[in-house]
C-alpha positions in Angstrom: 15.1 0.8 0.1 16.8 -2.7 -0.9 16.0 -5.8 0.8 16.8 -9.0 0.5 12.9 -9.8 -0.6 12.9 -7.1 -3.0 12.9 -3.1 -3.4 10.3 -1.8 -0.1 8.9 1.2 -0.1 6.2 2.4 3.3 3.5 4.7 3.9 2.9 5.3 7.5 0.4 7.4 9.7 -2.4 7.4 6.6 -6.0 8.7 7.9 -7.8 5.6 6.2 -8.8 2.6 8.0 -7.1 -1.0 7.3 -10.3 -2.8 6.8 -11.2 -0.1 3.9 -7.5 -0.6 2.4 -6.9 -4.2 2.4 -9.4 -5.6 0.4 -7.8 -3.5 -2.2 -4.4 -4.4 -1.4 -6.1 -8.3 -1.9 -7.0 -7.8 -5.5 -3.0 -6.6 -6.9 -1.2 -9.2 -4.5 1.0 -11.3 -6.5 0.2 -9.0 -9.6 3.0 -7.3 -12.1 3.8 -4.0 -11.7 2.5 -2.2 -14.7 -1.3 -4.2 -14.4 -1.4 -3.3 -10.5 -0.5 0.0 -11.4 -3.7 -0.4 -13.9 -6.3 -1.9 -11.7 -5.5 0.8 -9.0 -5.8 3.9 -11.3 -9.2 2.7 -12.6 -10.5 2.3 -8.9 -12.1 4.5 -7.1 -11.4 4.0 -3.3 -9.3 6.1 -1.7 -7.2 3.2 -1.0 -6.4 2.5 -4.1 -4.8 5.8 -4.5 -2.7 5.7 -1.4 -1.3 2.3 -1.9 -1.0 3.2 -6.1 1.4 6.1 -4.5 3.4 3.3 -2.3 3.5 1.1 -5.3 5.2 3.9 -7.1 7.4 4.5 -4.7 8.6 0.9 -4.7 8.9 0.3 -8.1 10.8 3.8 -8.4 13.5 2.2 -5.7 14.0 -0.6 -7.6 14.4 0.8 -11.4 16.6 3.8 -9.4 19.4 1.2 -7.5 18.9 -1.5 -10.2 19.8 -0.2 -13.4 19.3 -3.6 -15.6 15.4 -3.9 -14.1 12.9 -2.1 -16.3 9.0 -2.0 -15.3 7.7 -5.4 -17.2 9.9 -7.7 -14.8 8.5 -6.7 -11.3 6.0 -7.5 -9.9 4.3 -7.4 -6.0 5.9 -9.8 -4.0 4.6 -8.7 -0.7 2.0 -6.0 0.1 1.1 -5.2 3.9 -1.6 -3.1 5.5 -1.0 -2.8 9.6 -2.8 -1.0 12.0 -1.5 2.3 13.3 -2.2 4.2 16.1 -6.0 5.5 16.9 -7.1 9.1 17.4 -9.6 9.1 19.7 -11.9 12.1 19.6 -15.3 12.7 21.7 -18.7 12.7 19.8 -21.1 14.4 21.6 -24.6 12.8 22.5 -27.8 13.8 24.0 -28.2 14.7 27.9 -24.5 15.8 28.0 -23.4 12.3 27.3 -20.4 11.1 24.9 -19.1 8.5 23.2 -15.4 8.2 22.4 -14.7 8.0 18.2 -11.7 6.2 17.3 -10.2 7.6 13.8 -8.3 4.5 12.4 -4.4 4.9 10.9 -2.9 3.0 8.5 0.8 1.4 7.6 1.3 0.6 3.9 4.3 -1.7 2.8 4.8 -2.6 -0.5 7.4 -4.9 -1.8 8.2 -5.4 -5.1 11.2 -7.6 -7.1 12.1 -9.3 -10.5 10.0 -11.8 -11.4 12.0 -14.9 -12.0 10.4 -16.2 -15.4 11.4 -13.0 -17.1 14.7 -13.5 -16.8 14.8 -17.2 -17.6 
């Protein structure tokens, strides 16, 4: 999807918390495409994976509707990680007691565009 910031691509509904995810979003912000792509293939988290497969996504949108991009000129201009909605489930305690366990969702936006000096 085309916007006027760039070529967007979003994850929604993903069963990882966003405090897990964004301090891997924090280390490819501002980064060019092919070393974020890098970085987050050589990580382990599971974060990394899920916003690698966002990143893909977006840079796929923008070498699809822009024919004259290739992969060396983009690079991350905006990377997001909201809060989605909480599963709450019941965790069973001692003397027929509970507690309530929230299961965290995730949003994943990644933007990407042409970096300017490239072109200059």
């Amino acid at each position: 999807m085309e916007t006027k910031k760039g070529y967007k691509a979003v994850a929604k509904y993903l069963m990882v918390s966003p405090s897990k995810v964004r301090p891997v979003a924090d280390l490819v912000r501002g980064k060019g495409y092919v070393e974020s792509v890098a970085i987050l293939e050589a990580m382990p988290q599971k974060g990394a994976n899920l916003i690698l497969k966002v990143l893909k996504s977006a840079g796929a949108n923008a070498l699809n509707l822009n024919k004259k991009l290739d992969e060396e000129s983009l690079f991350i201009s905006e990377i997001k990680v909201d809060e989605g909605p909480r599963l709450k489930r019941v965790w069973a305690r001692s003397h027929g007691k509970r507690d309530i366990l929230l299961k965290r969702m995730s949003h994943i936006t990644v933007v990407v565009d042409e970096n300017a000096k490239v072109g200059k």
